[in-house]
N, C-alpha and C positions, 0 to 999 in steps of 0.2 A: 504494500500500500504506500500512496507518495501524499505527502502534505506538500501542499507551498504556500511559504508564509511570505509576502511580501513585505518589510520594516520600511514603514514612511516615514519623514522627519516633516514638522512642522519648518514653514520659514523661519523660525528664531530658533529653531534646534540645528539646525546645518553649520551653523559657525559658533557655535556651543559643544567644545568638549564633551565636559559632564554629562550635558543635558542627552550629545548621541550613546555617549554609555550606559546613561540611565535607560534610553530606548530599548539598548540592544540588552542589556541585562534581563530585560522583561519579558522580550521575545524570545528570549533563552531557556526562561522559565518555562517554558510551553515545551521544550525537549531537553531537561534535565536527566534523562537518564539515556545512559551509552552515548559512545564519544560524538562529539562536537569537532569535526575537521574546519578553521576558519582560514579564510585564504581570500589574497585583493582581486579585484577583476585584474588587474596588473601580471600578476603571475600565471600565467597564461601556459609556461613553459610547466608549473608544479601540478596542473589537474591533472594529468596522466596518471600520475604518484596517487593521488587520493583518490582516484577512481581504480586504481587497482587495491587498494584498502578496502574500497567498499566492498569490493568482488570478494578480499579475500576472508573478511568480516562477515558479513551473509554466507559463505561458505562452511564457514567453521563454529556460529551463533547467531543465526536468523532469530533468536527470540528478543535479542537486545537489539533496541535500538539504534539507528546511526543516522547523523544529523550531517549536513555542510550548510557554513552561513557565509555568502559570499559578500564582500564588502567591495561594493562599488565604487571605483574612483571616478571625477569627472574625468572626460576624455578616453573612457576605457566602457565602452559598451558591454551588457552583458547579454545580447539576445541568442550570440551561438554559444556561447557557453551554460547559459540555460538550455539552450538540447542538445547540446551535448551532455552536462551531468542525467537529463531526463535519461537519454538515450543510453547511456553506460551504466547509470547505477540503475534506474527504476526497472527495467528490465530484468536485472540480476535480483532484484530483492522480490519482487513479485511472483520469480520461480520458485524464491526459499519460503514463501509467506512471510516476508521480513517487512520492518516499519522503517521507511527512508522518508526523514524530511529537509526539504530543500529550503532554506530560507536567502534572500539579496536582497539587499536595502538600495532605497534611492541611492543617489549620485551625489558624494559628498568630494571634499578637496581628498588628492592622497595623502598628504601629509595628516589631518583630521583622521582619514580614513587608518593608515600606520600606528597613530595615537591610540585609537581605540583598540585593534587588535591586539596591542603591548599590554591593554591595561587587562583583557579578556583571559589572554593567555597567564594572568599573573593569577587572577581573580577567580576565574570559572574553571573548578577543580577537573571539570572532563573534558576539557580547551583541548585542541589537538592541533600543531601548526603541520605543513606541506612535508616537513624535514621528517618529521613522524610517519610521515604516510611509507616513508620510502622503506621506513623497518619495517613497518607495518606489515606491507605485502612482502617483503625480504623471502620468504620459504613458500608465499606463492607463484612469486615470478621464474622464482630460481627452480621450479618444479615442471615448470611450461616443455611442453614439445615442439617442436621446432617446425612451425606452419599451421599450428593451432593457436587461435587464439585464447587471451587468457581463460575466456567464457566462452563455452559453447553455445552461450544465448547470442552475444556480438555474431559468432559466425551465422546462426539460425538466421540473425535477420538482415545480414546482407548476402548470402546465399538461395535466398527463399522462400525464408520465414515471413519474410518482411515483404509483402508485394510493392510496398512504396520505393525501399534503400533498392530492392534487386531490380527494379524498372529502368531508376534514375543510375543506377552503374552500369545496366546493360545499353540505356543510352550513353553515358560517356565513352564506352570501349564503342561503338556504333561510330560514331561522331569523328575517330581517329582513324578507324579499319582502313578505310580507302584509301588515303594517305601511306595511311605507313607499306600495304601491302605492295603499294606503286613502287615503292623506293627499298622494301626489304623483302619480297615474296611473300609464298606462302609458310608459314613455319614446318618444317618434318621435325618433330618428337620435342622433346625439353632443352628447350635454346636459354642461353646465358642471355641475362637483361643485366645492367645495370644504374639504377635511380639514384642522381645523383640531384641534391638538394642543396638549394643556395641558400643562406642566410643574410639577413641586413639588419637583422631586429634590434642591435645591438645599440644605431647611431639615431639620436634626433633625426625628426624629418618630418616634412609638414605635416600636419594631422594629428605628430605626436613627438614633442618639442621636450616631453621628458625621455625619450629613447626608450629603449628594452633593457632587458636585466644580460650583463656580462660581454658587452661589447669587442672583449678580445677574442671570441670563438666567433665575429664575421668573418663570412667568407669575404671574396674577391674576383672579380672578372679576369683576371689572369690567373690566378691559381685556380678555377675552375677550368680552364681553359688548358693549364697543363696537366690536372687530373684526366681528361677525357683523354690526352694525347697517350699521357705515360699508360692508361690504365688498357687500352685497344693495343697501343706496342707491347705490353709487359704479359697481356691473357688473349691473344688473337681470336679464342673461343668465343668472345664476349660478340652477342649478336648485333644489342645496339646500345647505345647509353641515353636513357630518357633525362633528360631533366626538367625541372620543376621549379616552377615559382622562379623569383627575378636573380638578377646579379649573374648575366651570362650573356657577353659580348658575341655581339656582329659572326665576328671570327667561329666563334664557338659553336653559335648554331646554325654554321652552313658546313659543320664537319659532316663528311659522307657518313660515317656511321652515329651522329646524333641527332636523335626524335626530341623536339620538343613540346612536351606534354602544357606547361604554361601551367596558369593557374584554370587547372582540367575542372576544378569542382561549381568555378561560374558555369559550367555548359548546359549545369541542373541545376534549377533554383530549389529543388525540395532538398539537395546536402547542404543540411545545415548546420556550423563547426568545426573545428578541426578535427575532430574525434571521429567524425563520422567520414570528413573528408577522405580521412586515412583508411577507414574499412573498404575503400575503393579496392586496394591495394588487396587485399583478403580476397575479393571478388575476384581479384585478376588472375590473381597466380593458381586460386581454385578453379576458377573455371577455363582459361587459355594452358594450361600443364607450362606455366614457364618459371625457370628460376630465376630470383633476381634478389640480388643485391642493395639496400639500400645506403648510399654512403653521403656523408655532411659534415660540418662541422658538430660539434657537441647542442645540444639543445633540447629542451623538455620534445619536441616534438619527432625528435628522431626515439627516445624513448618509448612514446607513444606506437608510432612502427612496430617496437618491442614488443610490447605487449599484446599489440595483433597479431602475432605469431609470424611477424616479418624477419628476415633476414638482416640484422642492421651493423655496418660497419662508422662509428662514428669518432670525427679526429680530434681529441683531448690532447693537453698537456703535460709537458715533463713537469711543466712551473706550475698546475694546478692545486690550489690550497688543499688542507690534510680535511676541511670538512666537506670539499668538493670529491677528493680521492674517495670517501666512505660511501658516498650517495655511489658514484658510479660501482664502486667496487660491489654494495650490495647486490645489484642487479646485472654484474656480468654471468651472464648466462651462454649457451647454444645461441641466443637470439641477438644479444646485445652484444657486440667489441670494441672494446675502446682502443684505439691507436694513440699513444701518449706520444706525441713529435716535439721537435727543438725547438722551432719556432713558427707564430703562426703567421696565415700568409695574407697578412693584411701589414701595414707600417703602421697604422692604430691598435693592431694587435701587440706587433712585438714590443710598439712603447711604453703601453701599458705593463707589459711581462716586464721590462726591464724597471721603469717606479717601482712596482710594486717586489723587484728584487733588491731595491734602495732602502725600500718601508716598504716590507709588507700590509701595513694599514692606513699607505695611503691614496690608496685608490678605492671605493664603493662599488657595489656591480652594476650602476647605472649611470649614463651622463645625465645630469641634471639640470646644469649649468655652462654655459657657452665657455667660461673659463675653462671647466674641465679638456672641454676637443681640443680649445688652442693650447694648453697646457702640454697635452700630450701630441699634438702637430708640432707642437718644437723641439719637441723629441725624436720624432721620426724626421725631421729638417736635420737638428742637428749631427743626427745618428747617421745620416744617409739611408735609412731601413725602405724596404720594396715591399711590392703587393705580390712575393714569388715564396711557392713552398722551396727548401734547399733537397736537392738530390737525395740525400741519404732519408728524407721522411714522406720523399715522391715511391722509394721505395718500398717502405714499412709500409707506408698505405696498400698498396699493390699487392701487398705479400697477405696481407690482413682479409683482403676482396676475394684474391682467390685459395686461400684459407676456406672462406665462409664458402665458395662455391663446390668444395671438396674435389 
């Protein structure tokens, strides 16, 4: 069964501390018992992590309860992220007869919004932050088969189950066929793909002037650019390399062996979120017999893959912090690989790696502030540092890819 509790704020309670923790206090009250996962619309990259809590929560004690309270910041919509938790968790609790309630509050500042979840987490004895989800599911993820996803309810309803998810994915591979078949035939038997995923989420950019969370795991339009090269010279088996979503030059996508899929999930407007986006990928490989690789910089959504029972090769640091090392390390599985490289292949990347090998505590995982870019742009000026991965992690990566494809 699903509750949705919507938390509204009066116009004098928005720019009132107290007053939003007094709200959220009360609406808390109404699912005091079994944990409380709270998390900002911001973190965008941690639902993955608490949606496999839910799964593995429901799997192990359907009779307690489990709650997520989403804290909206201005600038940070929650309308796919609302179904996507619908879609991930109400489904899985509905099989167990479990009680899921979703609670999101209007749209307050994020700083306002941060404030309160600090005081929640101190205050509300069964508070759970994103960091917890990651142990949480720890001995479910780490138990997954390799092309299953975590739930056989997810697979049920973009396989079949679901006549709406299995329509809108049989139109997206529809929408591509003709194309691709011009330019690659027809497939004979189980052909190597490889999906290869840009990242940008990291820098300010219109529409969203506070950036994403960890700006040194963007990618780069040349080091995408030598991934596709190195990775077709280093595994010739490989059929074709799709890529995805933006940050992939001119050059890149007139390579003879790269498809570019784009952003595939505008092509249906009934996929709606990331979460669901990604069950594409579950449809494809189930239904077309093909294997494929996913590889990207680090990111909750490569994670996400994970848990779909995707293939995922994802490139991490040697300089990643000891509470980043723990999250990834929980959920290296068959599914998930981390590739730990020297340096990353952005000049924003590596400046950052090098501050923060000056003072480790003084860089945050977001840009917030225009000081912060040029701060670290006079780093990569003064460093002479390039948007290019270095040979020896063009290799590791390659070795990692065809690793996963056995």
């Amino acid at each position: 069964m699903l509750t949705h509790i919507h938390i509204r704020f009066a116009l004098n309670q928005k720019d009132d501390n107290a007053a939003i923790l007094a709200e959220l206090k009360s609406a808390l009250k109404l699912v005091k018992n079994g944990p409380i996962f709270i998390i900002g619309s911001w973190q965008t990259g941690d639902f993955g992590h608490v949606y496999a809590a839910a799964v593995r929560h429901f799997s192990i004690d359907a009779v307690t309860p489990f709650s997520i309270l989403v804290l909206q910041a201005e600038g940070f919509g929650v309308g796919g992220l609302l179904k996507d938790i619908e879609f991930s968790v109400r489904s899985v609790s509905e099989r167990q007869n479990g009680t899921f309630t979703l609670l999101h509050t209007d749209a307050i500042s994020k700083n306002r919004a941060i404030a309160a979840m600090t005081e929640l987490m101190k205050t509300v004895e069964n508070a759970r932050e994103p960091f917890d989800a990651t142990f949480w599911a720890k001995t479910a993820v780490q138990s997954m088969t390799q092309g299953q996803p975590l739930t056989p309810v997810w697979a049920d309803l973009v396989r079949g189950g679901s006549s709406t998810h299995y329509d809108a994915y049989t139109a997206i591979c529809t929408s591509f066929m003709q194309e691709y078949i011009e330019r690659f035939g027809i497939s004979k038997g189980r052909e190597k793909f490889v999906c290869l995923w840009g990242r940008t989420s990291g820098m300010p950019k219109p529409g969203r002037l506070l950036g994403g969370a960890n700006p040194q795991y963007d990618s780069s339009e040349s080091g995408n650019q030598q991934l596709c090269l190195n990775l077709k010279f280093k595994i010739p088996s490989i059929k074709a390399i799709l890529i995805v979503g933006d940050g992939f030059n001119h050059e890149t996508r007139q390579l003879k062996h790269v498809f570019n899929l784009g952003e595939f999930w505008k092509r249906q407007s009934s996929i709606m979120g990331r979460f669901q986006e990604n069950g594409f990928f579950d449809y494809m490989t189930a239904f077309y017999d093909c294997d494929v690789v996913h590889l990207g910089m680090k990111s909750g959504g490569m994670d996400v893959l994970g848990i779909w029972g995707q293939k995922v090769v994802f490139i991490d640091s040697l300089r990643s912090p000891e509470v980043t090392k723990a999250r990834v390390g929980a959920w290296t599985t068959k599914n998930l690989l981390p590739v730990p490289i020297s340096e990353m292949p952005t000049s924003m990347g590596k400046a950052i790696e090098i501050a923060r090998a000056k003072n480790p505590k003084s860089f945050k995982t977001t840009f917030s502030r225009e000081k912060d870019v040029q701060a670290m742009e006079k780093i990569a000026h003064e460093e002479k540092l390039d948007d290019l991965f270095n040979n020896e992690d063009l290799g590791k990566i390659a070795s990692a890819v065809s690793q996963m494809f056995g």
